[in-house]
N, C-alpha and C positions, 0 to 999 in steps of 0.2 A: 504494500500500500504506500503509495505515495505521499510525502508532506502537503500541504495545504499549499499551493503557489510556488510548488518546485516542476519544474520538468527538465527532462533529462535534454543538452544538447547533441544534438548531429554532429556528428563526423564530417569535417569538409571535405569534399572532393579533392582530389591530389593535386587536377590541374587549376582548382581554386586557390589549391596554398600556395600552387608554383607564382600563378598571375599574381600575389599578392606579396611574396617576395621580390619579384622584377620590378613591381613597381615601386616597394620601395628602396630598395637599390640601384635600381639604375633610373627611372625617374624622378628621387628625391622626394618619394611622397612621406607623410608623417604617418607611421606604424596605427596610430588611433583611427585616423581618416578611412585609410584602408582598409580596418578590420570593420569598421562600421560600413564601409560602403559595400563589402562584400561580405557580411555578417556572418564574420567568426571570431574566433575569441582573440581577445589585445594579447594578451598573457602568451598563448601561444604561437602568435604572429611574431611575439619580441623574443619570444623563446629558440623559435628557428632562423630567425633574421639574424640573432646574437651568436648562432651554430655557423653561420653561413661566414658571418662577416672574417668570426678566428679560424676557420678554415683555409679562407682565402681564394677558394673556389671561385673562378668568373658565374659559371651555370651551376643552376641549383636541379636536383632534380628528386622529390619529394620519393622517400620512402619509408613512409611508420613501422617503427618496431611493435605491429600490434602480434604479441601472441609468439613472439621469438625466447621469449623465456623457458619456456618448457624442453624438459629435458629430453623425456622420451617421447615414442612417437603413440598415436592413440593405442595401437596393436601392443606394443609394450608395455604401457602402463593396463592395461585391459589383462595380460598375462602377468602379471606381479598381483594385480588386485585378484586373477582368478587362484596366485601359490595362497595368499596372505586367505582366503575363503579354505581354503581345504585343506593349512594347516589348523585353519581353528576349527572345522568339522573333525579334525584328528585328537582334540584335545589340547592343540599347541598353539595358543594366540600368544601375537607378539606384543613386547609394549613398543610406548612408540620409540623408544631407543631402538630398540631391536630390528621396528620397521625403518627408523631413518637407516641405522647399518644394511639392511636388506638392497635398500634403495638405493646406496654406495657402492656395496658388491655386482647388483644389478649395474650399474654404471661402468663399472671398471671393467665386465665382464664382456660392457658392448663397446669400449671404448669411446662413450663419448661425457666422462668425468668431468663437471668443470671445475677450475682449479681452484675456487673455494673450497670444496668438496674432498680433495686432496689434501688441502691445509689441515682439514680438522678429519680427517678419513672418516667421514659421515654425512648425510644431507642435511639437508638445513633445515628447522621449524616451516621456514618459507614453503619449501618444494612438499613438506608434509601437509600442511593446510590445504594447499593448492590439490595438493593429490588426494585427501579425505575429501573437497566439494567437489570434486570430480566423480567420485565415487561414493556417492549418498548410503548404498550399501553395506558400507564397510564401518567399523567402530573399532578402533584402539583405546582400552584399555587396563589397567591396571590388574594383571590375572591375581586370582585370589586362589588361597588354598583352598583345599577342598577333604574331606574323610572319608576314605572307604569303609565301607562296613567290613570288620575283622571278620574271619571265617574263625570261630571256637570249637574246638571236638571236645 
């Protein structure tokens, strides 16, 4: 549900960010003027005009890092959440220590580790989160003892 007098904005188009960078580079337009005349955000207009300018790049040519964070690909993470289901049908749920280390091993084992990940030989709380709302099924936590009923003769 939504806030009272919030909505969410759009994504500019890419050849919108380009035309609104040119302009104001190489036409000398004021980033506000811009962003209002072509209605996107100021913030983000000075955010990649200020990428642009320490680059030093004459041509700009827009590409968002939307969704380049993720480690593995959907088929991978879909195969770790299917181990992490059937070791806890076995009796063996992980905590979430045990799943960031999985997550690590998993990484190392396909080579593509990033070297955070190497620094502290473990995933990060970040890529855990990320990967528990990905996988609404899945629940890490805390295993608790449990008592078998003794056999007495």
């Amino acid at each position: 549900m939504e806030k009272a007098g919030s909505k969410k904005r759009k994504r500019p188009e890419k050849s919108v960010i380009e035309e609104a960078v040119s302009e104001v580079l190489e036409k000398g337009q004021s980033i506000n003027r811009t962003a209002l005349a072509l209605n996107i955000s100021r913030a983000y207009l000075a955010k990649i005009v200020k990428k642009v300018k320490t680059s030093g790049d004459s041509s700009y040519e827009h590409c968002p890092n939307i969704g380049n964070r993720r480690i593995f690909t959907t088929e991978q993470e879909n195969m770790l959440a299917d181990y992490l289901k059937t070791a806890s049908k076995m009796c063996h749920g992980l905590t979430r220590h045990q799943a960031k280390k999985l997550g690590f091993d998993y990484a190392v084992a396909n080579d593509i580790c990033p070297p955070k990940w190497k620094e502290v030989e473990t995933a990060t709380d970040d890529w855990l989160k990320g990967f528990m709302s990905r996988h609404k099924d899945l629940t890490v936590r805390k295993p608790e003892h449990f008592s078998t009923p003794c056999n007495k003769f």
